[in-house]
C-alpha positions in Angstrom: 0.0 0.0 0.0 1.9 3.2 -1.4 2.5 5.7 2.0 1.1 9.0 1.4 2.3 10.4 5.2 1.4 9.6 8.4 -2.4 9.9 8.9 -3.5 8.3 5.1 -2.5 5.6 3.2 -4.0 4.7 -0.5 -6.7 1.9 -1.9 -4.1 0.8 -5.1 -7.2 -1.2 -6.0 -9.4 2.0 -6.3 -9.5 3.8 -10.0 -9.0 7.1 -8.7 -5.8 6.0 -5.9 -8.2 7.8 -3.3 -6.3 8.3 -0.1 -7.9 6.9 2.8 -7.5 8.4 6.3 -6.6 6.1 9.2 -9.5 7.7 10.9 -12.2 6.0 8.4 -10.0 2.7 9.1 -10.8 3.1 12.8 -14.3 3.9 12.2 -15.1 0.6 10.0 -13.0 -1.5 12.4 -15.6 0.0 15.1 -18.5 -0.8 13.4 -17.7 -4.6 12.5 -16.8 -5.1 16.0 -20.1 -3.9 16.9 -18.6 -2.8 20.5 -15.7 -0.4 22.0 -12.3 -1.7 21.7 -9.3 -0.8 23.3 -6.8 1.4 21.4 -4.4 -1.3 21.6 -6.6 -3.9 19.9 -7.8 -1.4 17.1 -4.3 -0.7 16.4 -3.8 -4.2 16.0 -6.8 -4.6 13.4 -5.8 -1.4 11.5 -2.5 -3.1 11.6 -3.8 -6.1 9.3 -4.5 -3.2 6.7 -1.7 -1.4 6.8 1.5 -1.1 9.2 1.1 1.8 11.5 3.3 3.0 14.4 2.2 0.8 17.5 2.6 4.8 19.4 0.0 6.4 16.8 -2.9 7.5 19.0 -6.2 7.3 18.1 -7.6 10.5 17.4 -10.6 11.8 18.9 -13.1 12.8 16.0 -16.4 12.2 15.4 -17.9 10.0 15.4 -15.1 8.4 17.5 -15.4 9.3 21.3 -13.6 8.0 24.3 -14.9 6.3 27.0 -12.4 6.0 29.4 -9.5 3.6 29.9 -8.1 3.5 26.6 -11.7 2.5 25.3 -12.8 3.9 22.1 -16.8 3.7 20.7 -19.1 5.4 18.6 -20.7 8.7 19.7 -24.0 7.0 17.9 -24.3 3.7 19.8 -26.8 3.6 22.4 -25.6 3.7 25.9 -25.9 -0.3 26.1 -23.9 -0.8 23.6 -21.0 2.1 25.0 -21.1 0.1 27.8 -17.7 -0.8 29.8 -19.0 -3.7 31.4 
């Protein structure tokens, strides 16, 4: 996957070689998982895309919120499912 600078990488399979932020990565990892995740193991899954720095922090922008202990959710989940249990 061609680097395009820290915070985007490129789809080479796309037609127009749109860059993709590691942001929107985040986000879809979020969604499949269905639940928060620990920034540690959404790291990991955006790792499986492409490698990124295991220090990279995952930025706070919607829809991505923190919830406290390194736990990252969706600011459009319910309250059940932003639960920390």
């Amino acid at each position: 996957v061609p680097y395009l600078g820290r915070q985007m990488f490129a789809n080479p399979e796309s037609e127009e070689g749109k860059r993709i932020f590691i942001h929107d990565v985040l986000h879809q990892i979020l969604i499949s998982n269905g639940k928060p995740m620990h920034s540690k193991d959404l790291l990991y899954e955006a790792n499986k895309i492409r490698s990124i720095h295991e220090n990279l922090p995952v930025f706070l922008k919607e829809p991505i919120i923190l919830l406290g202990k390194g736990f990252y959710g969706l600011n459009y989940w319910d309250e059940e499912t932003n639960n920390l249990r």
